[in-house]
N, C-alpha and C positions, 0 to 999 in steps of 0.2 A: 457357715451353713452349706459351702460349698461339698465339703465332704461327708454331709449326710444326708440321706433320702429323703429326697422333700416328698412326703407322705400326701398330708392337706394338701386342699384345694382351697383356691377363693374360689366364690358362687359366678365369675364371670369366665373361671376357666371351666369349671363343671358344664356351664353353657356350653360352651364350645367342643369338650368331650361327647359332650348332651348329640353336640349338633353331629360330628365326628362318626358316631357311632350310629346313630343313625344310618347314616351313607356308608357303613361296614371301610370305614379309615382310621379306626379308635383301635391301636393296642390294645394288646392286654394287659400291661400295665394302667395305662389312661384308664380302663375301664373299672379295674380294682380302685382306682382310685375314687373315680366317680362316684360307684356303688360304696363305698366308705364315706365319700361327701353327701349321698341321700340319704344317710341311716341318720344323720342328724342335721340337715336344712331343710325343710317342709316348702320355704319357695322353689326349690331347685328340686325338687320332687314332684312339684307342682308342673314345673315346666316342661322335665321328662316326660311328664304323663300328656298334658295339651300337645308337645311335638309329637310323639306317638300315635294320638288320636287326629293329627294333621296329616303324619304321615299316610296312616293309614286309609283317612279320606281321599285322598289326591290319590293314592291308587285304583280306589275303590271307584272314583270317579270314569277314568279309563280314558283320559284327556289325550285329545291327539294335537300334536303340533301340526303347523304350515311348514309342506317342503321350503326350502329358500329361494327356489326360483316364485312360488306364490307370492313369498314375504317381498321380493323382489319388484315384481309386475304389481304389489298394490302399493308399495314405496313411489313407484315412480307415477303412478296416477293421483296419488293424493298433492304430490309435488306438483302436478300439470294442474290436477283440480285448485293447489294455492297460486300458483302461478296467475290461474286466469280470472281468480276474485276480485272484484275490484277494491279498492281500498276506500273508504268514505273519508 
């Protein structure tokens, strides 16, 4: 099988093109493929569509991260704050 086009997909690599393309990392290849694996798995079409509407959430959300020095300064307070618990 080395010499010919492996076409199909298992439903765990469709995942992962799934996820791939998503994040605009999915060839064009991958993606013909993908689309060839959701004209006939209904789970993995399923999935497609809940990532999509995840995706979409989470930007719609408009989530801001902690610079690192934040994540930093409350690293080290929660370390003091265990440090100085007592222990029963």
């Amino acid at each position: 099988m080395s010499d010919k086009i492996k076409l199909m997909l298992k439903c765990n690599e469709a995942n992962h093109v799934c996820d791939k393309s998503q994040y605009k990392n999915a060839s064009l290849w991958e993606k013909i493929k993908l689309n060839l694996h959701l004209i006939y798995c209904r789970a993995c079409r399923k999935y497609t569509k809940n990532n999509a509407k995840l995706t979409n959430t989470i930007k719609k959300a408009d989530v801001k991260c902690l610079d690192k020095k934040c994540k930093e300064k409350m690293k080290k307070e929660l370390d003091k704050a265990i440090k100085e618990t007592p222990i029963n």
